[in-house]
C-alpha positions in Angstrom: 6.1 0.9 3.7 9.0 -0.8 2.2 8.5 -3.0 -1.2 10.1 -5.0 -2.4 10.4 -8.7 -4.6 11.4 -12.3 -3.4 14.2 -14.4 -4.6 12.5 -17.4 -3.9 13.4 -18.0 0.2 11.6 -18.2 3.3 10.1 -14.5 4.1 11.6 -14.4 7.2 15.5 -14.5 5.2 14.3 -11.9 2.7 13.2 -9.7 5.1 16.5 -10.3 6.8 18.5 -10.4 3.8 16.8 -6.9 2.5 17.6 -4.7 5.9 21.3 -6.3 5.9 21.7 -6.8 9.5 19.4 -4.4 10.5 16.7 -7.1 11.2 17.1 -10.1 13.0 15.7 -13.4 12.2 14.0 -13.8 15.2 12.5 -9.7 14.8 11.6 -10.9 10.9 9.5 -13.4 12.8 7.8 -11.0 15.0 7.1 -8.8 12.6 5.2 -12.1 11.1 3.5 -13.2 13.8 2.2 -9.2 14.4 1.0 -9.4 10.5 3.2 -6.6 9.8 4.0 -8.2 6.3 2.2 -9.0 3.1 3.1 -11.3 0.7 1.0 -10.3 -2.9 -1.3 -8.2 -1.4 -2.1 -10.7 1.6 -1.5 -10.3 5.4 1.1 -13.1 6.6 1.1 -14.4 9.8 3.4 -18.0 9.3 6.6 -17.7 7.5 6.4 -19.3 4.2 8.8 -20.0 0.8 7.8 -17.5 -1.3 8.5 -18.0 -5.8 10.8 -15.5 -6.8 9.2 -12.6 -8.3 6.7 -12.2 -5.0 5.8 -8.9 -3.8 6.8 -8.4 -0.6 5.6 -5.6 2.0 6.7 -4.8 5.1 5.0 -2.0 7.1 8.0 0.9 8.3 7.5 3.0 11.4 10.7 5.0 11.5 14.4 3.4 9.9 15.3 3.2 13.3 14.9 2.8 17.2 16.7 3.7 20.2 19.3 0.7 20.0 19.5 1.0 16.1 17.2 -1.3 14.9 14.5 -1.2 12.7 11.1 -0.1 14.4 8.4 -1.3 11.8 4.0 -1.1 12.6 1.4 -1.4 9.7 -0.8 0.3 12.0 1.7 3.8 12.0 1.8 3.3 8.4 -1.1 3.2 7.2 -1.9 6.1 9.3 0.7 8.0 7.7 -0.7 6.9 4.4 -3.9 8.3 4.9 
């Protein structure tokens, strides 16, 4: 699990903006829509403007797939956490 805090955007651009090219826009969003996010404790599913300072979570698998992007499941993670 990666953590870290808003600068006051839309989740789906600080999640981009934090993996630097690593994560699409369009994967940010389906890492939304599959709830692998939270947002100060909370499970997202819609992206929202977050107030800068928000805790930001998002659930990491491995650093990276087959074709070099991020793979990212809560589900893995909080196996591994266990």
């Amino acid at each position: 699990m990666k953590t870290f805090y808003s600068k006051g955007k839309k989740l789906s651009e600080e999640i981009t903006e934090y993996y630097k090219g690593a994560v699409s826009y369009s994967f940010a969003n389906k890492l939304l829509r599959k709830k692998d996010v939270k947002l100060n404790g909370v499970r997202v599913k819609t992206d929202q403007k977050t107030l800068v300072g928000d805790k930001i979570e998002v659930y990491v698998e491995n650093q990276e797939g087959i074709h070099g992007q991020l793979v990212l499941s809560h589900k893995k993670a909080r196996i591994l956490k266990s």
